[in-house]
C-alpha positions as CSV (number, residue, x, y, z in Angstrom):
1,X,-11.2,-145.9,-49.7
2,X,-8.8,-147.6,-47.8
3,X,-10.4,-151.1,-47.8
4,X,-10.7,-150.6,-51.6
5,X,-14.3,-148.8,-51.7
6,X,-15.2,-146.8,-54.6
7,X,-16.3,-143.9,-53.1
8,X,-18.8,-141.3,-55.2
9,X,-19.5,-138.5,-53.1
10,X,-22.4,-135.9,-52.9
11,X,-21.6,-132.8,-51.5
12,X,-22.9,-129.3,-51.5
13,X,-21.3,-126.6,-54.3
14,X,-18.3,-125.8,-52.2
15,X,-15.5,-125.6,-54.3
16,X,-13.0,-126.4,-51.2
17,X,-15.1,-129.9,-50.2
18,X,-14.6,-130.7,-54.0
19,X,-10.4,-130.2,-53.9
20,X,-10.5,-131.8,-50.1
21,X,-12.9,-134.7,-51.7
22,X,-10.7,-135.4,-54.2
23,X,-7.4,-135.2,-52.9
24,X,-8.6,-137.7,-50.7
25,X,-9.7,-140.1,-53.5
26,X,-12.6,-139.8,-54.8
27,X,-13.4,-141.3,-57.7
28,X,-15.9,-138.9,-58.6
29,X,-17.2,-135.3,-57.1
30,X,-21.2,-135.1,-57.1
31,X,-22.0,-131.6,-56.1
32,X,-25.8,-130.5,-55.4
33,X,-27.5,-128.4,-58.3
34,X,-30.5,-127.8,-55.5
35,X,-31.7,-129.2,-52.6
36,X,-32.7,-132.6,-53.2
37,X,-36.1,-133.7,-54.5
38,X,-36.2,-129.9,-54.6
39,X,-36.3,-129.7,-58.7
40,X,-34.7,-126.2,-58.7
41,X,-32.1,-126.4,-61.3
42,X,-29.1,-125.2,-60.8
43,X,-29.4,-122.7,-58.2
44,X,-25.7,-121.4,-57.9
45,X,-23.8,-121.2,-61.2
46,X,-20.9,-119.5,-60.3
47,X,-19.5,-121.8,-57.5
48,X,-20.4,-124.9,-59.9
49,X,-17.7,-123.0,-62.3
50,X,-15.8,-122.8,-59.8
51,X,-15.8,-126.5,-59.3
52,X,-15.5,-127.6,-62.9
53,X,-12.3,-125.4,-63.1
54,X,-10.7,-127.1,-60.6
55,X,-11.7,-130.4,-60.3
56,X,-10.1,-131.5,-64.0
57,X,-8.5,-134.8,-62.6
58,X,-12.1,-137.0,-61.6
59,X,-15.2,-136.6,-63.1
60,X,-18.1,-134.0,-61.9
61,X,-21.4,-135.4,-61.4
62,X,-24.5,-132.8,-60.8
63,X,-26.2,-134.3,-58.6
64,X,-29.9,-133.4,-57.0
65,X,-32.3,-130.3,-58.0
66,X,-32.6,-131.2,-61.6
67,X,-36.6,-131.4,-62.0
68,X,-37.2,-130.8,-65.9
69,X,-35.0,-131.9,-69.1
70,X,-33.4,-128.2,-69.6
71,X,-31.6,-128.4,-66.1
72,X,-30.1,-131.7,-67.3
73,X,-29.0,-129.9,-70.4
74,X,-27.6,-126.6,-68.9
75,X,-25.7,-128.9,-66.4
76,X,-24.3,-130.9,-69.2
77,X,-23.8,-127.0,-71.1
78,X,-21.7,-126.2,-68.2
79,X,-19.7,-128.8,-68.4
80,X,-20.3,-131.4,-66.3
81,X,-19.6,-135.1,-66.9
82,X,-22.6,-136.3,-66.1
83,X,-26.1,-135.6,-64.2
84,X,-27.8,-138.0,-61.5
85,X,-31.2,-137.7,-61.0
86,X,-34.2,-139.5,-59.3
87,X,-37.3,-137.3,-57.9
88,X,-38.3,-135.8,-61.4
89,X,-38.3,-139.0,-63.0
90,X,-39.6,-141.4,-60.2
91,X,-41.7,-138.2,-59.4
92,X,-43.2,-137.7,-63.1
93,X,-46.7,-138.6,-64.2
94,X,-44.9,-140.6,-66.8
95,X,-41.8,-141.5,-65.6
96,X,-40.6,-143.6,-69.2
97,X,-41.3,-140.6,-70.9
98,X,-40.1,-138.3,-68.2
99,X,-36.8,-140.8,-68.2
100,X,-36.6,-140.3,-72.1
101,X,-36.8,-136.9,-72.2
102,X,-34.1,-136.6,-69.7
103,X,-31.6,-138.9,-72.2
104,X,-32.4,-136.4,-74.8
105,X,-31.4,-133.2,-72.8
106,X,-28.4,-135.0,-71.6
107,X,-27.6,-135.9,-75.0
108,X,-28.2,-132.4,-76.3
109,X,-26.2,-130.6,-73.6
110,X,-23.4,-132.6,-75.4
111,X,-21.9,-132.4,-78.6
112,X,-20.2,-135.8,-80.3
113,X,-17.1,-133.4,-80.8
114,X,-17.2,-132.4,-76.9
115,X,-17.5,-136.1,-76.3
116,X,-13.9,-137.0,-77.7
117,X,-12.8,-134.1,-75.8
118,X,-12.6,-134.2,-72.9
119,X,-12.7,-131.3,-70.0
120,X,-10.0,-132.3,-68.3
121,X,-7.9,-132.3,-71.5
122,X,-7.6,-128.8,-71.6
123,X,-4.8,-126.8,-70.0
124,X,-5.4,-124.5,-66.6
125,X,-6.5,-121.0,-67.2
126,X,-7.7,-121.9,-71.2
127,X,-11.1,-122.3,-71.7
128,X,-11.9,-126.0,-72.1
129,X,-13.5,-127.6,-75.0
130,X,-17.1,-127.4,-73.1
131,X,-20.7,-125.8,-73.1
132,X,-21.3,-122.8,-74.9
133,X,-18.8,-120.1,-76.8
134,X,-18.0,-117.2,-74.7
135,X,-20.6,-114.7,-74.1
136,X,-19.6,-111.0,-75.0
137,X,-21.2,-106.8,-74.5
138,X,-20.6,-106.4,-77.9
139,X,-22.0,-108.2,-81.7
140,X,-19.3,-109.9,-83.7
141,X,-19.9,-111.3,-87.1
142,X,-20.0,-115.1,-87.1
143,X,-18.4,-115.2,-90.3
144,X,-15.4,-114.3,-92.0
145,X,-15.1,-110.1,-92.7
146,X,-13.9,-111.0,-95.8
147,X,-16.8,-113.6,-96.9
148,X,-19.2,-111.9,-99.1
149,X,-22.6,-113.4,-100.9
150,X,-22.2,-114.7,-104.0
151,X,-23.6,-111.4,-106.4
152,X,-25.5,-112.7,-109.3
153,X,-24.6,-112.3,-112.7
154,X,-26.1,-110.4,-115.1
């Protein structure tokens, strides 16, 4: 970095490599989903949490493990910026199809509204304008109490 390299580093899921990583300049944090060529998914979801909470500054890059379009999805659900992948496409029987497939989940796991907004917009401790609404024990009406159907005339 010193001599004016962009440097993009892949690292495992350890939250304290990411902080160290970028403090020290990184452009971008590229932490392993699985071992790679491995096509695992996303083997360890909380310390990739972990990561994306802290790391709001640069972007977050899951890189390695992804083997079928849903792992590129649920990456990009999480709330990464961005997925890097080679072995399930290079690896595929088709790989332009595999390759197309893998736009589509990437483009899925991201809404044009999350697009404008980005993660690292959103304050420390408040849940960021990512991935998926808050899970919960207990059912909660998706609409308005107060909304009723229309009740027909008669």
């Amino acid at each position: 970095m010193k001599e004016g390299f962009v440097v993009m580093p892949y690292t495992n899921d350890d939250v304290v490599t990411a902080k160290k990583l970028r403090d020290a300049g990184a452009a971008c944090v590229m932490p392993l989903g699985a071992p790679i060529g491995s096509g695992l998914g996303i083997q360890n979801f909380a310390t990739l949490r972990l990561i994306l909470e802290e790391i709001r500054e640069i972007p977050v890059i899951v890189d390695a493990g992804v083997g079928v379009p849903s792992d590129a999805a649920i990456a990009m659900e999480s709330g990464a910026d961005g997925v890097l992948m080679n072995t399930a496409i290079a690896g595929s029987p088709d790989p332009a199809k595999m390759a197309a497939a893998m736009k589509l989940a990437v483009e899925a796991g991201v809404s044009p509204s999350r697009r404008a907004a980005s993660r690292r917009s959103s304050t420390p401790g408040e849940q960021p304008a990512r991935g998926r609404r808050p899970l919960g024990a207990r059912a909660t009406a998706p609409s308005p109490a107060r909304a009723s159907p229309a009740t027909p005339r008669g």
